[in-house]
C-alpha positions in Angstrom: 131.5 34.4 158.2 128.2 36.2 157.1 129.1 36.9 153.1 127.9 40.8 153.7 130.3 40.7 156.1 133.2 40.0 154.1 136.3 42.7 154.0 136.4 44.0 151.0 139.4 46.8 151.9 140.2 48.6 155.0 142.7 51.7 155.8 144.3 53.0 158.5 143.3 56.3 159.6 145.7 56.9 162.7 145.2 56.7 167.0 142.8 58.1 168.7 142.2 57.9 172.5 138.9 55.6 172.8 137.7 55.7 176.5 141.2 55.9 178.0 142.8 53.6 175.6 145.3 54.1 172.6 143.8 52.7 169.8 144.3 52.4 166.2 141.2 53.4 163.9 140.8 51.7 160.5 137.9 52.3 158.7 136.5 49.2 156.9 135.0 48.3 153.4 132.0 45.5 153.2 129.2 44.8 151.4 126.7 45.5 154.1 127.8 48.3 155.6 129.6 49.7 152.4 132.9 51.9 152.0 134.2 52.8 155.5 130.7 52.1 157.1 132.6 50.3 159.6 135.4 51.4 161.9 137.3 48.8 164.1 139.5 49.7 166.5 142.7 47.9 167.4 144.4 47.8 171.1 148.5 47.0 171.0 149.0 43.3 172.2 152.5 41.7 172.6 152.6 39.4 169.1 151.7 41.8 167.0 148.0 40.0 166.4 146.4 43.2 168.0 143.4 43.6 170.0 140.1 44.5 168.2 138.6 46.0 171.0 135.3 47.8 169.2 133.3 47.9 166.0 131.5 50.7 165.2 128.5 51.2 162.3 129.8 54.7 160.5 126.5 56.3 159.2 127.7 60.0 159.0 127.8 62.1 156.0 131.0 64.5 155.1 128.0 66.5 153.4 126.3 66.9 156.6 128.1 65.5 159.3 131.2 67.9 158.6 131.0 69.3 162.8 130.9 66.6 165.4 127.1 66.4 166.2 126.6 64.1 168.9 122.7 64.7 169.0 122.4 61.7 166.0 123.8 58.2 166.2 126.0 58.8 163.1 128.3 56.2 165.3 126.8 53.4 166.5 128.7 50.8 168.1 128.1 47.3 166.8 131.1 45.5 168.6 128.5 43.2 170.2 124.9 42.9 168.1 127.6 42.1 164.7 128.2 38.6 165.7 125.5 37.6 168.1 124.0 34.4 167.5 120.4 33.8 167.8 121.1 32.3 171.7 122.4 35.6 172.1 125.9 35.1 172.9 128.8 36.6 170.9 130.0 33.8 167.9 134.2 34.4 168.5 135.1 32.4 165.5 133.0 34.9 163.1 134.9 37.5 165.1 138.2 36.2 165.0 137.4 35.6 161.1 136.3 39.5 160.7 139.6 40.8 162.3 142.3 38.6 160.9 140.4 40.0 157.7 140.9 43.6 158.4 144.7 42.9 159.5 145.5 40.9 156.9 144.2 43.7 153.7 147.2 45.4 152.3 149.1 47.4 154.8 146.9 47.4 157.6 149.0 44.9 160.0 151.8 46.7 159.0 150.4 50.5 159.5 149.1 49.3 163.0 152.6 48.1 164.0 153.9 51.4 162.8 151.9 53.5 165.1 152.5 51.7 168.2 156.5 50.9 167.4 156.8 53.8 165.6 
């Protein structure tokens, strides 16, 4: 796992509806992207390991970004460039790595199960 890339906290921020799919948002603390400059979002899946079906890079600003302003990428999606090797193909361990990382910080695993079991 890249060392910048190491979780250092992550929240759940409830379920959204990301391209026709229930998803869990939690917004994600590291040293490269900084406080909450990441949000992963997490699919349901039958063992309770859930799905991390995207990444995105959050660059917007409550100061400035308080209206939803799609004319700037203040939400990129990363889900794929993040853990790209140099042959250009996605590195699954570093992925698997990064999620079991976001699950596993204090209540996360646990908040995710809540909003899909209720």
């Amino acid at each position: 796992m890249i060392d910048s890339l190491q979780v250092k906290g992550a929240r759940v921020r409830g379920v959204i509806d990301r391209d026709g799919m229930r998803c869990a948002l939690v917004e994600v603390d590291t040293e490269a992207y900084g406080a909450g400059g990441l949000l992963a979002y997490f699919g349901p899946s039958a063992d309770e390991a859930f799905e991390m079906t995207a990444i995105v890079h959050n660059d917007a600003s409550r100061d400035i970004d308080w209206f939803d302003n799609s004319s700037h990428l203040a939400y990129e999606d990363v889900s794929i460039g993040l853990f790209e090797t140099a042959s250009m193909t996605t590195d699954w361990g570093q992925r698997e790595a990064f999620k079991e990382q976001v699950l596993s910080a204090e209540g996360v695993r646990e908040g995710i199960a809540r909003l899909y079991i209720g």
